[in-house]
DSSP file (Angstrom, degrees, kcal/mol; ACC not computed):
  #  RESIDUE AA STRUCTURE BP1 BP2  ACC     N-H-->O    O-->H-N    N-H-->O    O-->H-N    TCO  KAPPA ALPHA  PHI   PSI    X-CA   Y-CA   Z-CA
    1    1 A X              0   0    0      0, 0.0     5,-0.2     0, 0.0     3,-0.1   0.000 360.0 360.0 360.0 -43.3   40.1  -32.0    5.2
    2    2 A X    >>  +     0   0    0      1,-0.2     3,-2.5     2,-0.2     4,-1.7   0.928 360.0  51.2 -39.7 -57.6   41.6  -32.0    8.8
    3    3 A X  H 3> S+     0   0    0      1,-0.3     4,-0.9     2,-0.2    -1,-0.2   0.714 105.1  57.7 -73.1 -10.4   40.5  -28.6    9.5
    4    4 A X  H 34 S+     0   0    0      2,-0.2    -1,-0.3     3,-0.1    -2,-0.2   0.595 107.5  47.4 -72.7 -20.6   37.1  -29.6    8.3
    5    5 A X  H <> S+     0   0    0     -3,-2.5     4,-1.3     2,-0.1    -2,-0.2   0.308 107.4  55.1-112.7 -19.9   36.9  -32.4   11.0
    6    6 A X  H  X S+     0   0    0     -4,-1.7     4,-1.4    -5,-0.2    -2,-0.2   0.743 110.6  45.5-103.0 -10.7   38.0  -30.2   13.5
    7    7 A X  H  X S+     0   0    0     -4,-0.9     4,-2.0    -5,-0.2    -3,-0.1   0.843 107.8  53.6 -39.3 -55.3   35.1  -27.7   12.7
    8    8 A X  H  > S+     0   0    0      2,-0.2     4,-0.6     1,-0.2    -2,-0.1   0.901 113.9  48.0 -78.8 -52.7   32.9  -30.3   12.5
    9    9 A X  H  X S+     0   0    0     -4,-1.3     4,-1.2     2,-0.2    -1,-0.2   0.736 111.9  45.1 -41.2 -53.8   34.4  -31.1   16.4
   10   10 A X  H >X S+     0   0    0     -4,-1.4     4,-2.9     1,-0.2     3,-0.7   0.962 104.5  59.6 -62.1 -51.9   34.3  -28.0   17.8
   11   11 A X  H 3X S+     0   0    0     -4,-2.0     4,-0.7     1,-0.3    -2,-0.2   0.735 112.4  42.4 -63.0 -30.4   31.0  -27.4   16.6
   12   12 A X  H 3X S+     0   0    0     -4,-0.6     4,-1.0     2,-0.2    -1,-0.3   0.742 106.9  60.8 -53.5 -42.0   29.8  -30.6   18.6
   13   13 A X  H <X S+     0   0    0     -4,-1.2     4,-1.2    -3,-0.7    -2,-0.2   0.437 110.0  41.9 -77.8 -37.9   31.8  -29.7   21.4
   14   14 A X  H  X S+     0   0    0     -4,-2.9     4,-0.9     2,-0.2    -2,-0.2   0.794 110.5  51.2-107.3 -19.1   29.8  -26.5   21.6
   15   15 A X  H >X S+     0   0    0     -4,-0.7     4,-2.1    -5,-0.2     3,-0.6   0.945 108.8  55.6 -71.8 -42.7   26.3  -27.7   21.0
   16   16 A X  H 3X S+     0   0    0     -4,-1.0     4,-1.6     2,-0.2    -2,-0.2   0.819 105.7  46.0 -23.0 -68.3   26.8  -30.2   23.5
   17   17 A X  H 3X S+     0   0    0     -4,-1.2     4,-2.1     2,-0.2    -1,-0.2   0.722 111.0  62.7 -81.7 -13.7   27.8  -27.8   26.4
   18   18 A X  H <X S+     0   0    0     -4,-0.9     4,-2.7    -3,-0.6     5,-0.4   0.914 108.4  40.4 -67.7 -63.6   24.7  -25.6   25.3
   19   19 A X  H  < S+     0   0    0     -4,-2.1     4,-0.4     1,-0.2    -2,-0.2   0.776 104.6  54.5 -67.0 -13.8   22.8  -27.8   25.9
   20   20 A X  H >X S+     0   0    0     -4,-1.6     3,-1.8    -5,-0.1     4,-0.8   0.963 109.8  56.2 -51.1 -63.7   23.9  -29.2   28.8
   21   21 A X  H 3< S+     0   0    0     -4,-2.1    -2,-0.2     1,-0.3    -3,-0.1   0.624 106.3  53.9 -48.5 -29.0   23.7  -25.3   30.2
   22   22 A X  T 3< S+     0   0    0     -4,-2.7    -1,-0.3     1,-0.2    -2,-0.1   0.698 108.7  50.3 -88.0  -6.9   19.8  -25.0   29.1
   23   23 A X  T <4 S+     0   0    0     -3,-1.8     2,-0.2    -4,-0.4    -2,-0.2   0.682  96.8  66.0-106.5  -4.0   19.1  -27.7   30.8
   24   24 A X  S  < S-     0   0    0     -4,-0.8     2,-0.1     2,-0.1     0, 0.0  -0.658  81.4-167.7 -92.3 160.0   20.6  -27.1   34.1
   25   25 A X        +     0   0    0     -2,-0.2     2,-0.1     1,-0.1    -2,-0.1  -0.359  69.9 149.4-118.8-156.3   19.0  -24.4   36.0
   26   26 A X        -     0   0    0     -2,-0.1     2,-0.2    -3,-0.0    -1,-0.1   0.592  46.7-163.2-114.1 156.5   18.0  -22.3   37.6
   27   27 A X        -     0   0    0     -2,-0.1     2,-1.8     1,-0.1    -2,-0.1  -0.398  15.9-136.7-111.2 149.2   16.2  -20.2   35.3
   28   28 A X     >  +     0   0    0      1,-0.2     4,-1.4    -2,-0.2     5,-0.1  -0.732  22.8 177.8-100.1 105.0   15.1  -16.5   36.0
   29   29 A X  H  > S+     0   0    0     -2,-1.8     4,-1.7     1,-0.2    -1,-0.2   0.993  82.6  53.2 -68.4 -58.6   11.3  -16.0   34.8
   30   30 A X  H  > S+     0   0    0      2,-0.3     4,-3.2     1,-0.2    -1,-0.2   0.871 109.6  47.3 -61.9 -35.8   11.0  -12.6   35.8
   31   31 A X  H  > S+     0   0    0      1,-0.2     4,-1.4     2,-0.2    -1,-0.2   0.927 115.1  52.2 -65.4 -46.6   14.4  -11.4   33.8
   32   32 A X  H  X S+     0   0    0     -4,-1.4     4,-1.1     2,-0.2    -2,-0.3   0.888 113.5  40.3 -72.3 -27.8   13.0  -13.3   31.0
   33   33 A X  H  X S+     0   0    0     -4,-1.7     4,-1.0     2,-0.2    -2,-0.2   0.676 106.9  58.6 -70.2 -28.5    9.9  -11.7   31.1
   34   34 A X  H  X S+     0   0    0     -4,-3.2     4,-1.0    -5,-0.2    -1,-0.2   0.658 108.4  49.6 -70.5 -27.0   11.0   -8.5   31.7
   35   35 A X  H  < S+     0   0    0     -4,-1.4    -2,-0.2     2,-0.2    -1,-0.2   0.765 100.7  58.5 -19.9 -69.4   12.9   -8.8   28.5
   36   36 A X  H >X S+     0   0    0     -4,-1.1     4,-4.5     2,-0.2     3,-2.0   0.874 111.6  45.2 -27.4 -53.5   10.2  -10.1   26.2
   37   37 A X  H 3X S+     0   0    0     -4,-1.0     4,-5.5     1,-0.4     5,-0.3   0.970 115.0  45.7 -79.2 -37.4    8.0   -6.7   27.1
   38   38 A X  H 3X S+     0   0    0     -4,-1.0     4,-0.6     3,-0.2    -1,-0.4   0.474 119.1  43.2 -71.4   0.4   11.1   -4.3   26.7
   39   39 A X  H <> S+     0   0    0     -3,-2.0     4,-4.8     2,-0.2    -2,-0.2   0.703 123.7  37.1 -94.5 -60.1   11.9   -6.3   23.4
   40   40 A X  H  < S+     0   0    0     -4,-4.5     4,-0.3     2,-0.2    -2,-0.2   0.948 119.1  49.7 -31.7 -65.3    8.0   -6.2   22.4
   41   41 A X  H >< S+     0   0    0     -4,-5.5     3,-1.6     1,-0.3     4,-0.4   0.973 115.5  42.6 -71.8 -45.3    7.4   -2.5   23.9
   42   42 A X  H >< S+     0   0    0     -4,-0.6     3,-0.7    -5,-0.3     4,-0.3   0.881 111.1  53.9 -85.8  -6.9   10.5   -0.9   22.1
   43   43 A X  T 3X S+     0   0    0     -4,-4.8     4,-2.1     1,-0.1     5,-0.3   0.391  85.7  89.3 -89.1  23.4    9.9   -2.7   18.8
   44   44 A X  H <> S+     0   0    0     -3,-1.6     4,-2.4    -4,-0.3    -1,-0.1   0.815  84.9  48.3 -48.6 -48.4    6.3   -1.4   18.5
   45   45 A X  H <> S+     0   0    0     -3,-0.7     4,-1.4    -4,-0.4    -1,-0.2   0.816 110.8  49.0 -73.3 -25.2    7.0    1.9   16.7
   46   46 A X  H  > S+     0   0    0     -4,-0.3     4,-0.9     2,-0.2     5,-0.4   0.748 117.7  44.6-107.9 -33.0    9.4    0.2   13.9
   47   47 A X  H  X S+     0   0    0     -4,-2.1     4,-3.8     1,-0.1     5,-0.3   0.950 111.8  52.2 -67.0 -42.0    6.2   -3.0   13.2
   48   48 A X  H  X S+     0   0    0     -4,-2.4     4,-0.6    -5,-0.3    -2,-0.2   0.820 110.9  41.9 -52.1 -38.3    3.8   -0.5   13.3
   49   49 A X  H  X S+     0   0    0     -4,-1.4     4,-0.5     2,-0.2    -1,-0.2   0.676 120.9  49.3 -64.1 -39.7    5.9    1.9   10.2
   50   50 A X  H  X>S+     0   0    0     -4,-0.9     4,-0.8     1,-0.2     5,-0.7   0.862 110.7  44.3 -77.8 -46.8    6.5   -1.7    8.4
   51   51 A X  H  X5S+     0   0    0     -4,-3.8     4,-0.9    -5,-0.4     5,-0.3   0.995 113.6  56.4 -65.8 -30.2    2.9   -2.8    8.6
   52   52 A X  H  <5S+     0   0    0     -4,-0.6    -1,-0.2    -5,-0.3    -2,-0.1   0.691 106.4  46.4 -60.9 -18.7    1.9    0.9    7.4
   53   53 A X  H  X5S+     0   0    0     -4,-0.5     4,-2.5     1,-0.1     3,-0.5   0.916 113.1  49.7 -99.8 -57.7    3.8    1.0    4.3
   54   54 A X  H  X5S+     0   0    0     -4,-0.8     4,-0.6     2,-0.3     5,-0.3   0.786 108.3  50.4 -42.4 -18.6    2.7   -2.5    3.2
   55   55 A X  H >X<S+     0   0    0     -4,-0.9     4,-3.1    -5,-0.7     3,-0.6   0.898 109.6  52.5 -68.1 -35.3   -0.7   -1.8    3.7
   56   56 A X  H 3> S+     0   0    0     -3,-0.5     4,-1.7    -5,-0.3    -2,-0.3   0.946 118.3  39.4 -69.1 -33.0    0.1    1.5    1.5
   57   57 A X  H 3< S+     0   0    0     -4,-2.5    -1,-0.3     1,-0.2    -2,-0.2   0.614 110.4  54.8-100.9   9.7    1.7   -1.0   -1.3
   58   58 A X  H << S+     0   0    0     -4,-0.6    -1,-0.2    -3,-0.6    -2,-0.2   0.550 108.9  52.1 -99.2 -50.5   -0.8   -3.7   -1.1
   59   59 A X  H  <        0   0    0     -4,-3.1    -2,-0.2     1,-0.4    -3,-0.1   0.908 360.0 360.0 -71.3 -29.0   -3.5   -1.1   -1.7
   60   60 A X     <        0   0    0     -4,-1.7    -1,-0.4    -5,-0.3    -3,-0.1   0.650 360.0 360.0 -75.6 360.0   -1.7    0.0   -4.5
């Protein structure tokens, strides 16, 4: 049960200094944005193959 309370503690202990950290800044926009479109542009190929094979098993 202790180590169950000190889970519980830690786990507090560390949402608590995340959030503290998102809310201090200062925040890079451009890093983040640049990010999104490399996330976007390289997962393109791998939606496009998923949406093609459901279309193919939906039709069926």
């Amino acid at each position: 049960m202790t180590a169950f309370f000190y889970e519980i503690g830690g786990l507090t202990s560390f949402s608590k200094d995340f959030f503290k950290q998102l809310a201090k800044g200062p925040f890079e926009f451009k890093e983040l944005l640049r990010q999104c479109y490399n996330t976007g542009n390289r997962s393109l190929f791998l939606v496009g193959v998923t949406g093609f094979i459901l279309g193919l098993v939906f039709t069926l």
